[in-house]
C-alpha positions in Angstrom: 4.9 -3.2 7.7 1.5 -2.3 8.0 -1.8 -2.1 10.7 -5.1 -3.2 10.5 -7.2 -0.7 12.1 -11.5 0.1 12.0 -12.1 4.2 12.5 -16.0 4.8 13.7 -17.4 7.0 12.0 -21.0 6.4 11.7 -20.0 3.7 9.6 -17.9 0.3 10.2 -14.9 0.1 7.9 -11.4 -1.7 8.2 -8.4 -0.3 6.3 -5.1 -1.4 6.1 -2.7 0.8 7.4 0.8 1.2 5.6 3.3 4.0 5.5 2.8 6.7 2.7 6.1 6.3 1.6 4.8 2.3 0.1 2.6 4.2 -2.6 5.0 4.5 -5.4 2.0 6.4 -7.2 -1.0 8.7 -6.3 -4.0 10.1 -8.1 -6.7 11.6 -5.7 -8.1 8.4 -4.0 -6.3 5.7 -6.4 -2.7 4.6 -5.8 -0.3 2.1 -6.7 1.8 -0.2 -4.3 4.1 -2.6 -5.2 4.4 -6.5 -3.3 7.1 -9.1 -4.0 6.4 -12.0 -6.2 9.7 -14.0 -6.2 12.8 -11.7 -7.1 10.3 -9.7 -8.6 7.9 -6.4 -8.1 4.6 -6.4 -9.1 2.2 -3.6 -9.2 -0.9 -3.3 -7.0 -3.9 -0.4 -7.9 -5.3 0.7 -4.1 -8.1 3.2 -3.2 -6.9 5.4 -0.5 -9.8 6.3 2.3 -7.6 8.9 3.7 -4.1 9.7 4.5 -3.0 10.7 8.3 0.4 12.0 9.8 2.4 9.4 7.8 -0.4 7.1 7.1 -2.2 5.8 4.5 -5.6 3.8 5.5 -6.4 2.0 2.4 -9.6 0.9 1.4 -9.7 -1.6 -1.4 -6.6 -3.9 -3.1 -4.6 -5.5 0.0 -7.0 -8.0 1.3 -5.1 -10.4 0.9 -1.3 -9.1 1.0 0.3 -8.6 3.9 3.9 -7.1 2.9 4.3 -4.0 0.6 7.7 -2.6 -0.8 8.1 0.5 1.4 12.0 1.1 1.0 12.5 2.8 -2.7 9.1 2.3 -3.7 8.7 5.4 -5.8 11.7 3.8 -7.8 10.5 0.6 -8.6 8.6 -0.6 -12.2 6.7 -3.4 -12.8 8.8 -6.8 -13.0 11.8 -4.7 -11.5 14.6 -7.6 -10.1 14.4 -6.8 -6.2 16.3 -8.2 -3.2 14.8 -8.7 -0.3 16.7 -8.0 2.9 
């Protein structure tokens, strides 16, 4: 579950906006998500623009994914077996 969304600030960007609790990892700007490929979880790096309320407007890494794991993502390793309900 996540939003598209373009702040004005001066400048014209589009983020994609997901829940902070999908970042199983953060470091400053830089952050780590995690999609579904198959039964499986693999790893996506993300540059985080900002985070707001519960938010995270993300700047680079899901142009093309449109699910992230957001339930028990700060348990989840690379190749972990997952179920999807």
């Amino acid at each position: 579950m996540f939003a598209n969304t373009e702040i004005k600030s001066g400048k014209s960007h589009s983020y994609k906006v997901i829940p902070v609790s999908s970042l199983a990892e953060i470091a400053g700007k830089k952050g780590v998500v995690y999609i579904s490929a198959g039964n499986k979880a693999k790893k996506i790096p993300v540059s985080i623009a900002k985070i707001e309320d519960n938010n995270a407007f993300i700047s680079q890494g899901l142009s093309d994914i449109d699910k992230v794991i957001n339930e028990g993502a700060g348990f989840i390793a690379e190749s972990s077996t997952i179920n999807i309900q």
